[in-house]
N, CA, C and O atoms as CSV, one atom per row, in Angstrom:
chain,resi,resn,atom,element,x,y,z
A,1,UNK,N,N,-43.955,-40.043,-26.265
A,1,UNK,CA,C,-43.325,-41.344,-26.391
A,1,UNK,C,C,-43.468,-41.841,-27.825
A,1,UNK,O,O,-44.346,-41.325,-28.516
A,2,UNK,N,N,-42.777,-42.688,-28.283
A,2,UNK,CA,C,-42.982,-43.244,-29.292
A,2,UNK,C,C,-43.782,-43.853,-30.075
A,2,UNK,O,O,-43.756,-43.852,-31.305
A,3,UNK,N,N,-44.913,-44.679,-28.991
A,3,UNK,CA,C,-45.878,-45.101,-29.406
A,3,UNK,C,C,-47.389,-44.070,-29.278
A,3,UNK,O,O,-48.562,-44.441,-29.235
A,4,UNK,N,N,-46.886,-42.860,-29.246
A,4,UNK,CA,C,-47.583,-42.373,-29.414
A,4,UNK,C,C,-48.721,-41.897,-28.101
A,4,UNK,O,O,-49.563,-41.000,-28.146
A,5,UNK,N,N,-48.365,-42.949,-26.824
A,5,UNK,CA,C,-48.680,-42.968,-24.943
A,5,UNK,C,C,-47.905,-41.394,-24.540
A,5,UNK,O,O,-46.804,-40.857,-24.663
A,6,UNK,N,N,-49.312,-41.074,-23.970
A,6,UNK,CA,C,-48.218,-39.915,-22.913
A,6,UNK,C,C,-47.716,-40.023,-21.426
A,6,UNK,O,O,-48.098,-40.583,-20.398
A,7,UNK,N,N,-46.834,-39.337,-21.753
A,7,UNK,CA,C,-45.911,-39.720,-20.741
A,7,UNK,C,C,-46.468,-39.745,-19.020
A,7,UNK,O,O,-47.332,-38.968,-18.614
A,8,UNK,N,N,-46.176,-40.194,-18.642
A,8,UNK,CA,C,-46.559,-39.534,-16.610
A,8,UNK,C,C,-46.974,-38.765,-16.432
A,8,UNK,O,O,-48.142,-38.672,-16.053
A,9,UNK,N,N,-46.067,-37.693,-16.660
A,9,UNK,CA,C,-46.284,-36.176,-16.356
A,9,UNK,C,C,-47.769,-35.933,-17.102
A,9,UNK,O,O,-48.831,-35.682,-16.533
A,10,UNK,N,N,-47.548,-36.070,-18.438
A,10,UNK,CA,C,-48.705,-35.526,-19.244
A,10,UNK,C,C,-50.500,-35.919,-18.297
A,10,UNK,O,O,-51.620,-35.467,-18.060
A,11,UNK,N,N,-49.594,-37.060,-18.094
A,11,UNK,CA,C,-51.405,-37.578,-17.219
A,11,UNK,C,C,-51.589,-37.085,-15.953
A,11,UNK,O,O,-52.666,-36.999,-15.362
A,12,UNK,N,N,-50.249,-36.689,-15.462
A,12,UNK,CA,C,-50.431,-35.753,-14.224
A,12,UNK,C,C,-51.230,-34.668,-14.100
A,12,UNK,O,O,-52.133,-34.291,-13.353
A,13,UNK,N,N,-50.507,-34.189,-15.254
A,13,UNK,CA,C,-50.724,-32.444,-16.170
A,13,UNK,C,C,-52.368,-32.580,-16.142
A,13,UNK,O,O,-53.026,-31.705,-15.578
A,14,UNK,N,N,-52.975,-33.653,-16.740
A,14,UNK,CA,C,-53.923,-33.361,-17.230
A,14,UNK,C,C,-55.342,-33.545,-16.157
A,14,UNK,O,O,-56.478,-33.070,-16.153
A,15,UNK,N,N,-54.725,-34.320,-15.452
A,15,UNK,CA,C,-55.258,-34.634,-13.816
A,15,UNK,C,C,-55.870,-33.564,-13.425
A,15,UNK,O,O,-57.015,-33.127,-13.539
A,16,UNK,N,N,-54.325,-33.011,-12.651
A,16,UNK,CA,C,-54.835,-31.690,-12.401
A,16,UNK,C,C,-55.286,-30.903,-13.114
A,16,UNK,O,O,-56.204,-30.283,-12.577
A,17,UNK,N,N,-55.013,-30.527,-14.409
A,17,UNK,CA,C,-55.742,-29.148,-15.024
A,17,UNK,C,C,-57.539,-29.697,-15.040
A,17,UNK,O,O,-58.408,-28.835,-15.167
A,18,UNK,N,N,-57.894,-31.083,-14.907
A,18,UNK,CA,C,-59.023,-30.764,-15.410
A,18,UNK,C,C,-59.578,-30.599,-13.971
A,18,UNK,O,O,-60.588,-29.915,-13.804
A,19,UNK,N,N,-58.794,-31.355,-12.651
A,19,UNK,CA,C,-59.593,-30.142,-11.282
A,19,UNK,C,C,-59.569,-28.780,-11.196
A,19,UNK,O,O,-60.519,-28.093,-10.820
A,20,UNK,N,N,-58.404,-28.342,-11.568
A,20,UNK,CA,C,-58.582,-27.023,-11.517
A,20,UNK,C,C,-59.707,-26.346,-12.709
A,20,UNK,O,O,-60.358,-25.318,-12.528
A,21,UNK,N,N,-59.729,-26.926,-13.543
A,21,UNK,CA,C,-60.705,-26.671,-14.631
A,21,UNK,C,C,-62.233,-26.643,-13.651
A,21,UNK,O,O,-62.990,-25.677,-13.563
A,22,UNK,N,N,-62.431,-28.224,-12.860
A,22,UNK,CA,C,-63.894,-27.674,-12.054
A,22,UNK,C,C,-63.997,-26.924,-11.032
A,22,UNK,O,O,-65.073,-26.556,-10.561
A,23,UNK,N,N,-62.719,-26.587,-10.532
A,23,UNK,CA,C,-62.721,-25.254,-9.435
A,23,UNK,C,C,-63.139,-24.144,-9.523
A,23,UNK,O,O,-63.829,-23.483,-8.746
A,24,UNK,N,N,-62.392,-23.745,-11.242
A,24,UNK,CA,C,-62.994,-22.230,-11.227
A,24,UNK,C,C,-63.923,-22.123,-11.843
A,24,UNK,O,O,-64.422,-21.039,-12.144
A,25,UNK,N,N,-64.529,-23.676,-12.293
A,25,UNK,CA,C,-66.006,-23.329,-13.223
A,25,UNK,C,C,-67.330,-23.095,-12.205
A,25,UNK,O,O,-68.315,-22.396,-12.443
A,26,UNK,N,N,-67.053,-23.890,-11.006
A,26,UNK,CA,C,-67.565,-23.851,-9.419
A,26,UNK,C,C,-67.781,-22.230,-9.079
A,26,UNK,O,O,-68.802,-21.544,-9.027
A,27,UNK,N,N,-66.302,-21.907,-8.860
A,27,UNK,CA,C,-66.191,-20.455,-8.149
A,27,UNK,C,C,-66.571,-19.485,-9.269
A,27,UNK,O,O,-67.109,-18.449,-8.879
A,28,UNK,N,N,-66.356,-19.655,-10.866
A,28,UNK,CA,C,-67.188,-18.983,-11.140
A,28,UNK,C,C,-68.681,-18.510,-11.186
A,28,UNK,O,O,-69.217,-17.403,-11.129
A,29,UNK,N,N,-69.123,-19.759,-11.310
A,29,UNK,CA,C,-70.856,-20.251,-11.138
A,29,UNK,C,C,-71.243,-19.351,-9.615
A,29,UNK,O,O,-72.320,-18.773,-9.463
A,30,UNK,N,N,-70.361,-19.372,-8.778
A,30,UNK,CA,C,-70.676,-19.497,-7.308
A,30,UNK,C,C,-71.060,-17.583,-7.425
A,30,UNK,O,O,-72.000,-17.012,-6.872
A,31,UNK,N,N,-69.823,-16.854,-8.456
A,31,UNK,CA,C,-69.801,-15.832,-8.523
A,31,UNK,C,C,-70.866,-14.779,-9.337
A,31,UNK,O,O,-71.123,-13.608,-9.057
A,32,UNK,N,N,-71.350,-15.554,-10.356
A,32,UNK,CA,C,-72.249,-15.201,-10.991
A,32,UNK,C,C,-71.781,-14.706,-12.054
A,32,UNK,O,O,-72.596,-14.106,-12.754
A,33,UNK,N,N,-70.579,-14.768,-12.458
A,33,UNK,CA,C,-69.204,-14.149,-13.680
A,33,UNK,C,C,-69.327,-15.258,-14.382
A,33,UNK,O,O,-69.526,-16.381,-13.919
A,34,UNK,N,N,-69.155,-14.811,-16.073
A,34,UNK,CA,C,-68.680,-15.709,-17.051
A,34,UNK,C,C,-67.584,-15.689,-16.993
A,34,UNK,O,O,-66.952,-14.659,-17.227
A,35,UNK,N,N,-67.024,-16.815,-16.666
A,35,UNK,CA,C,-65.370,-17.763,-17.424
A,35,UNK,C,C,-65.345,-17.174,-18.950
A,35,UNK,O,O,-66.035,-17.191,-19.969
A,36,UNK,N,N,-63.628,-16.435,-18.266
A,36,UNK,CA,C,-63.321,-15.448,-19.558
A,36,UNK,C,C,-62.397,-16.098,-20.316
A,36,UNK,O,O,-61.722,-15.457,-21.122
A,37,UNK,N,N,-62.226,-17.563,-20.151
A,37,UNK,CA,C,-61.755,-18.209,-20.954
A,37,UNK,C,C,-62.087,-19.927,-20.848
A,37,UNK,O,O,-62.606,-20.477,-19.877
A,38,UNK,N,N,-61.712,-20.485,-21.912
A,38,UNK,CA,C,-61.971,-21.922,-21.872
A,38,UNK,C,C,-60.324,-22.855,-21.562
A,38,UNK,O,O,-59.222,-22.625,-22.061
A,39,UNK,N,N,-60.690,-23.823,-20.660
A,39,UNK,CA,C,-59.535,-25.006,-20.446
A,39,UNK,C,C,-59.096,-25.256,-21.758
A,39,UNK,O,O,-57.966,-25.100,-22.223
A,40,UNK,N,N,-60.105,-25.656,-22.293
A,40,UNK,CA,C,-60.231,-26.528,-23.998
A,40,UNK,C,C,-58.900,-25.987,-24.746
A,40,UNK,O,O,-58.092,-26.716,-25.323
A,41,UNK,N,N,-58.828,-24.779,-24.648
A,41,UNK,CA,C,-58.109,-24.083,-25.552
A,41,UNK,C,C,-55.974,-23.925,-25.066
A,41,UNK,O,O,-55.023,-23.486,-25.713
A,42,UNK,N,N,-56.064,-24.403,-23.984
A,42,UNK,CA,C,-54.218,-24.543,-23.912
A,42,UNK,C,C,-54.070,-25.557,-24.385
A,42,UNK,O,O,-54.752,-26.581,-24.354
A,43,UNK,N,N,-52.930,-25.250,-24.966
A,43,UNK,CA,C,-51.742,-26.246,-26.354
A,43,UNK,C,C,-50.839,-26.645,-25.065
A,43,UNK,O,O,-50.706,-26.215,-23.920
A,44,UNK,N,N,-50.321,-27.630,-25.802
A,44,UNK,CA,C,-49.153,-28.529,-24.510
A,44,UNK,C,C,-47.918,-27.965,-25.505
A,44,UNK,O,O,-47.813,-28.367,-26.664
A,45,UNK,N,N,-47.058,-27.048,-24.950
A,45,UNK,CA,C,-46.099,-26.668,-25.402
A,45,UNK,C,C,-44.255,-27.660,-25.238
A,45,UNK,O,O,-43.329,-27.314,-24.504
A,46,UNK,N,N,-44.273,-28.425,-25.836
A,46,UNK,CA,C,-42.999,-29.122,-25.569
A,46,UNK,C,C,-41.554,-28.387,-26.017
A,46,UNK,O,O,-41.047,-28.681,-27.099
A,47,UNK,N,N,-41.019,-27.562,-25.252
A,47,UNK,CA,C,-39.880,-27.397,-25.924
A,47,UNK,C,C,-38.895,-28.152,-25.633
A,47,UNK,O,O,-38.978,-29.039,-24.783
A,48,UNK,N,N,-37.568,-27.828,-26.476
A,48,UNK,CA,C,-36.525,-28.995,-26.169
A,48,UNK,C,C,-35.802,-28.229,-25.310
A,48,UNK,O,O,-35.473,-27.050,-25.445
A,49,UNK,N,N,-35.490,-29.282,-24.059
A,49,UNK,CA,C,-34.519,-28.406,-23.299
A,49,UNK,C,C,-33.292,-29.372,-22.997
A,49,UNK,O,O,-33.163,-30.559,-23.295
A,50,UNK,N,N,-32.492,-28.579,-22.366
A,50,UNK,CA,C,-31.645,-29.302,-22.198
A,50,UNK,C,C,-31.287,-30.205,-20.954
A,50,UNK,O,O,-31.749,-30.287,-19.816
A,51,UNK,N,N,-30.434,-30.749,-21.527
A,51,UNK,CA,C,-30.609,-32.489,-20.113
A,51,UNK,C,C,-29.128,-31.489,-18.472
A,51,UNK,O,O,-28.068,-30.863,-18.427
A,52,UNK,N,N,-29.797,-31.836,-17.899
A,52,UNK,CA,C,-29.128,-31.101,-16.753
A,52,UNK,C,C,-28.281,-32.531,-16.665
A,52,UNK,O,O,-28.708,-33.668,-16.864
A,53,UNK,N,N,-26.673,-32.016,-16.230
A,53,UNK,CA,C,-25.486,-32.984,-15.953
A,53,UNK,C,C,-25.082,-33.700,-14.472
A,53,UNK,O,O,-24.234,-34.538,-14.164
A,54,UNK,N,N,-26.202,-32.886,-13.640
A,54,UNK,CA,C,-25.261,-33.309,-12.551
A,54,UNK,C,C,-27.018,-33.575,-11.758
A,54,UNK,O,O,-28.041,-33.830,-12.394
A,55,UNK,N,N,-26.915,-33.434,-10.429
A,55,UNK,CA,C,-28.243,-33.849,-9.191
A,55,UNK,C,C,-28.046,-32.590,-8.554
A,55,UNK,O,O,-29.125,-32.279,-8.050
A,56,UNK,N,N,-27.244,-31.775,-8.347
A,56,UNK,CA,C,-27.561,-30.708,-6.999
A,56,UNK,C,C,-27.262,-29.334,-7.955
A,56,UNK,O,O,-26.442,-28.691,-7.300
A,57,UNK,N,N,-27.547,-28.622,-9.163
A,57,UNK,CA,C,-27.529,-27.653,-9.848
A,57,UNK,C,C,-28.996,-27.246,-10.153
A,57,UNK,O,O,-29.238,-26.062,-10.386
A,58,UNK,N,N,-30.135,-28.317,-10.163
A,58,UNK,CA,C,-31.224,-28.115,-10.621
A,58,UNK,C,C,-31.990,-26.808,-10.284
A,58,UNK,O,O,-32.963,-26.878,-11.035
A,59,UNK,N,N,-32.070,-25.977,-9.776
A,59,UNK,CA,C,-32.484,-24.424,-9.316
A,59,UNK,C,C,-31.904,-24.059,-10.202
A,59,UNK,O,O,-32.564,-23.996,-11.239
A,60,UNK,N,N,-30.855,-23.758,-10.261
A,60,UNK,CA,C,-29.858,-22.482,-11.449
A,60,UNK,C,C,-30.198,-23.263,-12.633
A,60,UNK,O,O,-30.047,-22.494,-13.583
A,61,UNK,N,N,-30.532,-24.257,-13.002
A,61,UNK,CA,C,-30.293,-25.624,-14.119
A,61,UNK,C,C,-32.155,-24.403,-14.577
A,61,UNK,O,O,-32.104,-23.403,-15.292
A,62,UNK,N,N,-33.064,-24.767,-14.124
A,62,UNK,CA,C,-34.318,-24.668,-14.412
A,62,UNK,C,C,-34.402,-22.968,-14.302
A,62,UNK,O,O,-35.366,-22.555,-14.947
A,63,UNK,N,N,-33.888,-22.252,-13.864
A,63,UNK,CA,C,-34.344,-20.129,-13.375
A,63,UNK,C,C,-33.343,-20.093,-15.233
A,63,UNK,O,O,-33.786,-19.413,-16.159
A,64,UNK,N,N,-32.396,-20.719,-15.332
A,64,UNK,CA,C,-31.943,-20.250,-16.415
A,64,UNK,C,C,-32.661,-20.371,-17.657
A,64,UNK,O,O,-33.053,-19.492,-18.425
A,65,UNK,N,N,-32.783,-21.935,-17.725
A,65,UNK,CA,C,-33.867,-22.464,-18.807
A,65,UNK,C,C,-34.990,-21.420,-18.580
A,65,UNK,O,O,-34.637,-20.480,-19.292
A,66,UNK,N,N,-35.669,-21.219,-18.226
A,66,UNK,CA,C,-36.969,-20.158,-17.770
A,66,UNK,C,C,-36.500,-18.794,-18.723
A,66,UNK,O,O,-37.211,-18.403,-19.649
A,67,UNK,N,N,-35.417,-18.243,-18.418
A,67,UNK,CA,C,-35.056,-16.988,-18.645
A,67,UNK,C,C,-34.613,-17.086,-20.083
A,67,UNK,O,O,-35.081,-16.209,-20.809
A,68,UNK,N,N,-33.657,-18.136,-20.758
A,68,UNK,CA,C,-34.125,-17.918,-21.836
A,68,UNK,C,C,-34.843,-18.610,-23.222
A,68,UNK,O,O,-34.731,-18.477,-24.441
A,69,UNK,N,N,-35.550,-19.327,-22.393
A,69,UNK,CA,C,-37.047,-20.377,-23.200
A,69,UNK,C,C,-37.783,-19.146,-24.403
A,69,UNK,O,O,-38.446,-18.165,-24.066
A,70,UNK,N,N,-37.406,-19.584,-25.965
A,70,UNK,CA,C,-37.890,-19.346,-26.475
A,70,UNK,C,C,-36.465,-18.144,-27.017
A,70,UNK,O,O,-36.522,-17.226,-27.835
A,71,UNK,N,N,-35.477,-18.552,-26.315
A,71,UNK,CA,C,-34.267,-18.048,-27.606
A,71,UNK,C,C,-33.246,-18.831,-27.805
A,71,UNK,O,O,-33.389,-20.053,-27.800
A,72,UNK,N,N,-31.907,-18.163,-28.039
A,72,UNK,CA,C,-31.528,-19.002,-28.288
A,72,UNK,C,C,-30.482,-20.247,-27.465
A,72,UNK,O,O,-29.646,-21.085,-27.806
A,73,UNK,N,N,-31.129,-19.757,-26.195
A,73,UNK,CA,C,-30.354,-20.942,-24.499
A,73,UNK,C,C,-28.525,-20.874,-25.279
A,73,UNK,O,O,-27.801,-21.772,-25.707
A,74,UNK,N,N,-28.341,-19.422,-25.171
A,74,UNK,CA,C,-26.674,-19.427,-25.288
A,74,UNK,C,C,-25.954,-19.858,-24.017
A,74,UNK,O,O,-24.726,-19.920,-24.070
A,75,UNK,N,N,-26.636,-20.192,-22.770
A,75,UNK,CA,C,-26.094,-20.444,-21.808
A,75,UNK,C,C,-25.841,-22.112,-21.695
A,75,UNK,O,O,-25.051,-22.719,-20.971
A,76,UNK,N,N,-26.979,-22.707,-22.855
A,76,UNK,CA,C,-26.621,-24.446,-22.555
A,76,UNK,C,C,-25.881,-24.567,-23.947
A,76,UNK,O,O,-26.122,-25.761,-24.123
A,77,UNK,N,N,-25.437,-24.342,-24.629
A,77,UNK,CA,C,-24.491,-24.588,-25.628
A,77,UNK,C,C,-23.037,-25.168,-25.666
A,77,UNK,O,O,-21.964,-24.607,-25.447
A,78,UNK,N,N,-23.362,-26.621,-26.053
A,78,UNK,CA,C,-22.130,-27.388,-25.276
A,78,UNK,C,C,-22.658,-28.129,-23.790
A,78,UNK,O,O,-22.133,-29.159,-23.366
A,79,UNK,N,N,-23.305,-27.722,-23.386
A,79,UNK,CA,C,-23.676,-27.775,-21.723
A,79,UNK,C,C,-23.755,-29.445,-21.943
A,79,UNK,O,O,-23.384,-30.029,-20.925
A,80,UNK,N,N,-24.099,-30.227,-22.892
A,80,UNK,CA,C,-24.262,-31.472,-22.659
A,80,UNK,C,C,-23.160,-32.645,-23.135
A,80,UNK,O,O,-23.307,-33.866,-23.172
A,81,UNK,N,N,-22.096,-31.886,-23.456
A,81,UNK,CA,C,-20.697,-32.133,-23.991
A,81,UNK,C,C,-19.588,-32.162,-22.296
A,81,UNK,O,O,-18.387,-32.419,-22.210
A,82,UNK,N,N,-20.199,-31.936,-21.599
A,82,UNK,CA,C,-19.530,-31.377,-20.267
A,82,UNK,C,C,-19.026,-32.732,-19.639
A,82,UNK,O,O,-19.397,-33.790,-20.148
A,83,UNK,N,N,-18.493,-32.727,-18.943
A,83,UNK,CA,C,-18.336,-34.524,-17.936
A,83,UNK,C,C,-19.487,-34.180,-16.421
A,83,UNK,O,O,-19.491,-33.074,-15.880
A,84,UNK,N,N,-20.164,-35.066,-16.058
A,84,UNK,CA,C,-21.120,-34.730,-14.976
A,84,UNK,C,C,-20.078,-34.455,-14.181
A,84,UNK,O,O,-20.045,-33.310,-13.729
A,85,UNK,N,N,-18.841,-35.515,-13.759
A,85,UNK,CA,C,-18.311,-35.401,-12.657
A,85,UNK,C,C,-16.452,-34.670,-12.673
A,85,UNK,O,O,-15.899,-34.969,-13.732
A,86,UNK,N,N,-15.711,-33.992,-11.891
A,86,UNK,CA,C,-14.605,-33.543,-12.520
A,86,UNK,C,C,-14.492,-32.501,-13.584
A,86,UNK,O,O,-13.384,-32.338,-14.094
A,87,UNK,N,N,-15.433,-31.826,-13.954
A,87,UNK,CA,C,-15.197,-31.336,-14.953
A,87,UNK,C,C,-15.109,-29.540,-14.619
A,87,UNK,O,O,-16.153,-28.896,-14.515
A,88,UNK,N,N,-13.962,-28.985,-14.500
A,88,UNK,CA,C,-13.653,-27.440,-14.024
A,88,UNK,C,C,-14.258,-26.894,-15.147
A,88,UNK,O,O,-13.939,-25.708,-15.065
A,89,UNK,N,N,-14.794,-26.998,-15.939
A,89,UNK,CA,C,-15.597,-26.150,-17.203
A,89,UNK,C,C,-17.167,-26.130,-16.541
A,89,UNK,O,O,-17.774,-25.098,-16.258
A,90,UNK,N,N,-17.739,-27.679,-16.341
A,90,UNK,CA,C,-19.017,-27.407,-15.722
A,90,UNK,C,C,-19.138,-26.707,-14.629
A,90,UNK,O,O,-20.220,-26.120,-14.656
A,91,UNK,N,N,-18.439,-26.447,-13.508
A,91,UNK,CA,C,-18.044,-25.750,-12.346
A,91,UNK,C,C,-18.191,-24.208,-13.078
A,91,UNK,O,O,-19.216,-23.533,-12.984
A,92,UNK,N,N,-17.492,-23.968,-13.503
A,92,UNK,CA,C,-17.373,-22.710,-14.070
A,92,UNK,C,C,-18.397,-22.054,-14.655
A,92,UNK,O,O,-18.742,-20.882,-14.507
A,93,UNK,N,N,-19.065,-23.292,-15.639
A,93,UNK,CA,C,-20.072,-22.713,-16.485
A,93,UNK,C,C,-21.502,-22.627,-15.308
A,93,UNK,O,O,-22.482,-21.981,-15.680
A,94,UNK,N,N,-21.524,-23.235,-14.069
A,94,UNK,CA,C,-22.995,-23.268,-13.293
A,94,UNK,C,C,-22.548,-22.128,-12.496
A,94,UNK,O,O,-23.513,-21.574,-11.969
A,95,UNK,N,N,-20.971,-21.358,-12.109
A,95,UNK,CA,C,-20.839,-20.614,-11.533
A,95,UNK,C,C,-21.582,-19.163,-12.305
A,95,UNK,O,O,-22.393,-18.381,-11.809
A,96,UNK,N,N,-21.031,-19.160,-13.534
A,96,UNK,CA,C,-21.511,-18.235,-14.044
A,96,UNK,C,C,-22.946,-17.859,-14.457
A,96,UNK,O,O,-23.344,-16.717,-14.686
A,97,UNK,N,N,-23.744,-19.133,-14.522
A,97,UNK,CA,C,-25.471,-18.916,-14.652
A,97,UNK,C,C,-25.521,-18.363,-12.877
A,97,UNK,O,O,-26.117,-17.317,-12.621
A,98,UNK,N,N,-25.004,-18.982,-12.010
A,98,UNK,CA,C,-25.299,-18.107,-10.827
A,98,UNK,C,C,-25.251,-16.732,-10.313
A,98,UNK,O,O,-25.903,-16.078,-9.499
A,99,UNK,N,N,-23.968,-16.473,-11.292
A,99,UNK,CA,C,-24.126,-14.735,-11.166
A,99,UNK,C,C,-24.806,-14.422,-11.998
A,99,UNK,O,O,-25.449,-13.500,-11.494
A,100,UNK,N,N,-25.237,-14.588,-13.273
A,100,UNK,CA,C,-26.108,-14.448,-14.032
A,100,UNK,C,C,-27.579,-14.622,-13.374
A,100,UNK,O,O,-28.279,-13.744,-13.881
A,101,UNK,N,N,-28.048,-15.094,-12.809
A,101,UNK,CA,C,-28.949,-14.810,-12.252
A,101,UNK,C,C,-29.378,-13.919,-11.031
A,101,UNK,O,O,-30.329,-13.163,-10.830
A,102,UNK,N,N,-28.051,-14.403,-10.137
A,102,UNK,CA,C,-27.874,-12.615,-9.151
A,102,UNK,C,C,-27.635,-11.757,-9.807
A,102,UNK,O,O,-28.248,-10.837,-9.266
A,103,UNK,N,N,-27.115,-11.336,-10.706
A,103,UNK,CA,C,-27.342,-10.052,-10.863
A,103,UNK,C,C,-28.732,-9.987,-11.513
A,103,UNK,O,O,-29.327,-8.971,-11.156
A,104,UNK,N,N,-29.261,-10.573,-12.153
A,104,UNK,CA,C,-30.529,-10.430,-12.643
A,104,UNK,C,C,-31.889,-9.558,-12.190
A,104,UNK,O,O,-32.664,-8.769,-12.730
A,105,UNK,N,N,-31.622,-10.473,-10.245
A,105,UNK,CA,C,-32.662,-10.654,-9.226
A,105,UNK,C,C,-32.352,-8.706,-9.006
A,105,UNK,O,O,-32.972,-7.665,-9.224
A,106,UNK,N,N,-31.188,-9.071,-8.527
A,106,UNK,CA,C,-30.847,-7.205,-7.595
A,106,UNK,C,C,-30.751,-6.665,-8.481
A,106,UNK,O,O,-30.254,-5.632,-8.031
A,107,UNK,N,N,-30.896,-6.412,-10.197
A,107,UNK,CA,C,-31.192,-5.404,-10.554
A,107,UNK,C,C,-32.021,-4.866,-11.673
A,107,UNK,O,O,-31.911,-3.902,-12.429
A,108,UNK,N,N,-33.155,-6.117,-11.465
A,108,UNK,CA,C,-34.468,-5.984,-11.933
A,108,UNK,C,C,-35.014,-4.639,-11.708
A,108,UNK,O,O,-34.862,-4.236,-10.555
A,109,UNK,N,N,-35.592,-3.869,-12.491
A,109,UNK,CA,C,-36.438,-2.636,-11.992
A,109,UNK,C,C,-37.681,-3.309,-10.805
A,109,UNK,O,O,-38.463,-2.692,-10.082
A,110,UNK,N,N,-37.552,-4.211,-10.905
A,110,UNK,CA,C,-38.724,-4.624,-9.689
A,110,UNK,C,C,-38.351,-4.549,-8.256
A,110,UNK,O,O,-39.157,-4.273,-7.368
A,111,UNK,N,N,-36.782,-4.869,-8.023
A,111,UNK,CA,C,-36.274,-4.738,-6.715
A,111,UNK,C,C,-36.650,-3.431,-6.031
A,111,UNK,O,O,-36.677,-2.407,-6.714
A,112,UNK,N,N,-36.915,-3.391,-4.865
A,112,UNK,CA,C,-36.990,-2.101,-4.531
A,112,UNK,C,C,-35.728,-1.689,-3.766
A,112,UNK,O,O,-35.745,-0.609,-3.176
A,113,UNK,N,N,-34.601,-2.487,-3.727
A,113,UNK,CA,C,-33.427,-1.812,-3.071
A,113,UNK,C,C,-32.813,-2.040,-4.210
A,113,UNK,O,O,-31.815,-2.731,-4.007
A,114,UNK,N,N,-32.949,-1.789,-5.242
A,114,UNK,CA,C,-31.907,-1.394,-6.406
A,114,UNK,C,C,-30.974,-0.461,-6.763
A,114,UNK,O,O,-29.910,-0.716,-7.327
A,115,UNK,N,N,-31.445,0.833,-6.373
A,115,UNK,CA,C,-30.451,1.645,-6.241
A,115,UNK,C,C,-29.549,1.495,-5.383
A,115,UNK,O,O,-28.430,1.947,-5.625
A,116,UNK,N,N,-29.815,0.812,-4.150
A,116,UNK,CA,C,-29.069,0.840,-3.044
A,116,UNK,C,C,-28.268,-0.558,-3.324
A,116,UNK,O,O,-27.286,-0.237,-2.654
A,117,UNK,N,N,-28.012,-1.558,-3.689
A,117,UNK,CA,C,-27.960,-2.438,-4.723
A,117,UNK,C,C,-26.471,-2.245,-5.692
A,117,UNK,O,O,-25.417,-2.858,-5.522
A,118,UNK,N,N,-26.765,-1.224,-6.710
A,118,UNK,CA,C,-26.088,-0.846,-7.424
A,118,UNK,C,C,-24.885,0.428,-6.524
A,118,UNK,O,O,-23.772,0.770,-6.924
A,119,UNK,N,N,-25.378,0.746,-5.652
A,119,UNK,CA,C,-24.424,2.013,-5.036
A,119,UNK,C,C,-23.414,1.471,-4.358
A,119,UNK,O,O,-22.264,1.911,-4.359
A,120,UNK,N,N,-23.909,0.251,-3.604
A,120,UNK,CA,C,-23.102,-0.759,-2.981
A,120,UNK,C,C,-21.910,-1.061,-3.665
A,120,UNK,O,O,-20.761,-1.107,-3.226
A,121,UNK,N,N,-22.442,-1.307,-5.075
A,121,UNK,CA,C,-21.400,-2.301,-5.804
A,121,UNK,C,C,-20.357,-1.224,-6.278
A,121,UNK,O,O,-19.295,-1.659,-6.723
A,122,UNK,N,N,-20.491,-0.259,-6.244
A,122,UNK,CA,C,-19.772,1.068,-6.752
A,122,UNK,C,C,-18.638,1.515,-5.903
A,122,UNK,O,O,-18.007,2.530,-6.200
């Protein structure tokens, strides 16, 4: 924020991380293992993302952002130039992060019906 207050979330964020912070210092203690790392040390990473246009896209809106956080989000370019409502470009453009992400899912090397997947589509 501006004045320099963090936001909601941030105090949410920080809520919880510092229970979870005495959980595993607990279950470690409990274990007899040194904590192979410290809370102290995560950075609050803010990137800029982009403002979602509409209320019922948010799944495809956020798996996309995810996928490409930390390049160059060629998929929101323009995305905030769009009209929320009426607009056959935004339609189009959330259609296409949707196949963009199905195909993603079925043909991850992680799927295990991938071949079968790809033979289908053939």
């Amino acid at each position: 924020l501006p004045n320099g207050e963090p936001s909601l979330y941030k105090q949410m964020f920080d809520v919880w991380l510092n229970e979870v912070e005495a959980f595993m210092t607990e279950l470690y203690k409990l274990w007899k293992i040194k904590m192979p790392f410290q809370f102290t040390t995560f950075n609050w990473d803010t990137p800029k993302v982009p403002t979602q246009v509409d209320s019922d896209n948010c799944g495809v809106f956020c798996m996309k952002f995810l996928d490409e956080w930390g390049g160059e989000m060629q998929s929101f370019k323009g995305w905030s130039k769009l009209r929320k409502h009426g607009d056959n470009g935004k339609i189009a453009k959330i259609m296409d992060l949707r196949i963009d992400l199905c195909s993603a899912i079925l043909t991850n090397s992680s799927n295990s019906r991938k071949e079968q997947v790809l033979k289908d589509a053939t």
